[in-house]
C-alpha positions as CSV (number, residue, x, y, z in Angstrom):
1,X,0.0,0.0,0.0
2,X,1.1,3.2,-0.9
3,X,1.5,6.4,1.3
4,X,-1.5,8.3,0.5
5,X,-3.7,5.2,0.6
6,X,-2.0,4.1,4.3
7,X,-2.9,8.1,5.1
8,X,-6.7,8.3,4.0
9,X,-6.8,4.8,5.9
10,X,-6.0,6.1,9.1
11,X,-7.8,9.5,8.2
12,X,-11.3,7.2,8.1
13,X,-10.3,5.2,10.9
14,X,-10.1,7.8,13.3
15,X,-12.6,10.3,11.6
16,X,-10.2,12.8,10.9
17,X,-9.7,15.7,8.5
18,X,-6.6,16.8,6.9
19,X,-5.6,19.9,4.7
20,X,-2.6,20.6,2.3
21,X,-0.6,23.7,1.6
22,X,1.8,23.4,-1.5
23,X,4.2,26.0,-2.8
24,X,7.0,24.2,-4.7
25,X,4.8,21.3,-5.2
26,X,2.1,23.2,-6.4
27,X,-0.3,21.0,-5.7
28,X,1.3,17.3,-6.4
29,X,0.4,16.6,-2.9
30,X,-3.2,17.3,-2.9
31,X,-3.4,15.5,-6.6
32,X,-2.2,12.1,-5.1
33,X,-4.3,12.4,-1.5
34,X,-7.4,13.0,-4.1
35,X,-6.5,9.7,-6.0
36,X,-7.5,7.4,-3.3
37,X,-10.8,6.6,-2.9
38,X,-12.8,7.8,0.2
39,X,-10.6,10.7,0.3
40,X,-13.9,13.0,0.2
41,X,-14.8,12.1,3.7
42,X,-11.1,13.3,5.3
43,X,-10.0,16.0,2.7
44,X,-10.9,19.0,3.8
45,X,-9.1,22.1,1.5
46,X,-6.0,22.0,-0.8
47,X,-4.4,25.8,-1.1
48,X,-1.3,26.4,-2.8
49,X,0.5,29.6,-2.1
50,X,2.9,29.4,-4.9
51,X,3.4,33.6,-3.8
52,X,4.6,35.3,-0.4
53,X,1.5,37.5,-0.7
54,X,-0.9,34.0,-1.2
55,X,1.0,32.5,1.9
56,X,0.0,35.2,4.3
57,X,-3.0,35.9,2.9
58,X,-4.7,32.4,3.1
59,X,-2.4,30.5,5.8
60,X,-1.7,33.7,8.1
61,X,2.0,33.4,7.5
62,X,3.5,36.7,9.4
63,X,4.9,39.2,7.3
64,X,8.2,39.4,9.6
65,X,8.2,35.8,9.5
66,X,8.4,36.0,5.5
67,X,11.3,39.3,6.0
68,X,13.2,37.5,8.4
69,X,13.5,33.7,7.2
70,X,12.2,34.0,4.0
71,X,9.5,31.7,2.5
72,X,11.9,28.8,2.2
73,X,12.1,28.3,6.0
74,X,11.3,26.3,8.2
75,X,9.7,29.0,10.1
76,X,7.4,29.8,7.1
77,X,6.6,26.2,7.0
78,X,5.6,25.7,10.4
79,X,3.4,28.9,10.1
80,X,2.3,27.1,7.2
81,X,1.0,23.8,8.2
82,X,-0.4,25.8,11.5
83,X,-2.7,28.1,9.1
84,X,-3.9,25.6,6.8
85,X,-5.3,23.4,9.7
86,X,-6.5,26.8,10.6
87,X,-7.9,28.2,7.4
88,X,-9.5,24.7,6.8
89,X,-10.8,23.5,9.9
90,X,-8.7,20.0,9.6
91,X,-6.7,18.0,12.1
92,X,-3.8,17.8,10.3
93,X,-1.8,19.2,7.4
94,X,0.6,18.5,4.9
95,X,2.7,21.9,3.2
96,X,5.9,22.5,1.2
97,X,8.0,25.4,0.6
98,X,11.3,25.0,-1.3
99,X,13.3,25.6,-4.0
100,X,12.5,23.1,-7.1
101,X,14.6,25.5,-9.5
102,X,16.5,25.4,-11.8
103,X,17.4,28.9,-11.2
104,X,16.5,30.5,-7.8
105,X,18.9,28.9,-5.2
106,X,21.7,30.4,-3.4
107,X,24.7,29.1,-1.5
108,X,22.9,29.6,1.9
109,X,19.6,27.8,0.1
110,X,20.4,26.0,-2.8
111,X,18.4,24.4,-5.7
112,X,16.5,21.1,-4.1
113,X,15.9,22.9,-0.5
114,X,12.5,21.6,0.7
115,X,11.1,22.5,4.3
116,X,8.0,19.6,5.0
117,X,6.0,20.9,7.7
118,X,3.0,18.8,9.4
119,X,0.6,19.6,12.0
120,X,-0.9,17.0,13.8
121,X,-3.1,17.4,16.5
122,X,-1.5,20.2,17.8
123,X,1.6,19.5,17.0
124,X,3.9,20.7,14.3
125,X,7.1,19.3,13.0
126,X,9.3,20.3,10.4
127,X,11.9,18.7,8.3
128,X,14.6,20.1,6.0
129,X,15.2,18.0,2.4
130,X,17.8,18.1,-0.3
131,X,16.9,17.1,-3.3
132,X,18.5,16.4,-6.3
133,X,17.5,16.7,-10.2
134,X,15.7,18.9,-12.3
135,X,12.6,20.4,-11.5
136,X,10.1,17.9,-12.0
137,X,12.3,15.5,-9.9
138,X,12.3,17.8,-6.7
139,X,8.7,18.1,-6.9
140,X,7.7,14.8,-7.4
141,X,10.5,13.8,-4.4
142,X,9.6,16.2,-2.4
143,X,5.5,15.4,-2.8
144,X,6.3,11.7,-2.0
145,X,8.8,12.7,1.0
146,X,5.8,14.8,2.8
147,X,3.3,11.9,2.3
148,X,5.9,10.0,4.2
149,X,6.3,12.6,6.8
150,X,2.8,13.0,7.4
151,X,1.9,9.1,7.5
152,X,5.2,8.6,9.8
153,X,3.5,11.3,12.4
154,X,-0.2,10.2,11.9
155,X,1.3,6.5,12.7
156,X,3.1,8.0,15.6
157,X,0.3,10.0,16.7
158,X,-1.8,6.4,16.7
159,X,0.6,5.0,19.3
């Protein structure tokens, strides 16, 4: 069984909601979520805030969050997963924000960087990535990496 499907499992099981915020991934994450069946009774709201202006204004990401780390943080990230859960009345969430290139990246944040941030039940956790590849191949790795995340905390969260 396959991420998503192990995810919309437990979602049903436990009668819980989950929402998705996608930058880099633009909306990858809430494409595969949406390809298993029974996912209408757990998914609540996909948003993808591609923009800094789209990332405060639907997720509540702070403006000084956005001066001070950036969007590709894992500040902006947690702020993120927090707001969509927020925005979307969910349990949980799934977001991305990162730099899928192939231009954009710096020395201090490079092509591949990928913050994952999750939120479940009240607490949030955030993971740095690297990935390598062109930009198709950090998106999709990156898409499949926060599935993972999020199924590794709703399976700790079970426990």
């Amino acid at each position: 069984m396959i991420a998503e499907e192990k995810i919309v499992e437990i979602l049903l099981r436990r009668g819980l909601k989950v929402a998705t915020a996608e930058s880099c991934t633009g909306g990858m994450i809430a494409s595969r979520l949406v390809n298993v069946p029974g996912v209408s009774s757990v998914f609540e709201e996909g948003y993808i805030t591609y923009s800094d202006e789209a990332k405060q204004k639907l997720l509540g990401v702070q403006e000084e969050t956005l001066k001070n780390y950036s969007a590709v943080s894992s500040q902006t990230a947690a702020e993120m997963a927090q707001g969509a859960v927020r925005a979307a009345g969910a349990d949980c969430s799934v977001v991305t924000t990162g730099i899928a290139g192939p231009d954009g990246g710096s020395a201090k944040k490079p092509v591949g960087l990928v913050y994952i941030g999750t939120w479940v039940k009240g607490k949030v956790t955030v993971t740095e990535c690297h990935f390598a590849g062109d930009r198709m191949e950090v998106r999709n790795s990156a898409a499949q990496r926060a599935l993972e995340i999020l199924l590794e905390q709703l399976e700790a969260e079970e426990k």
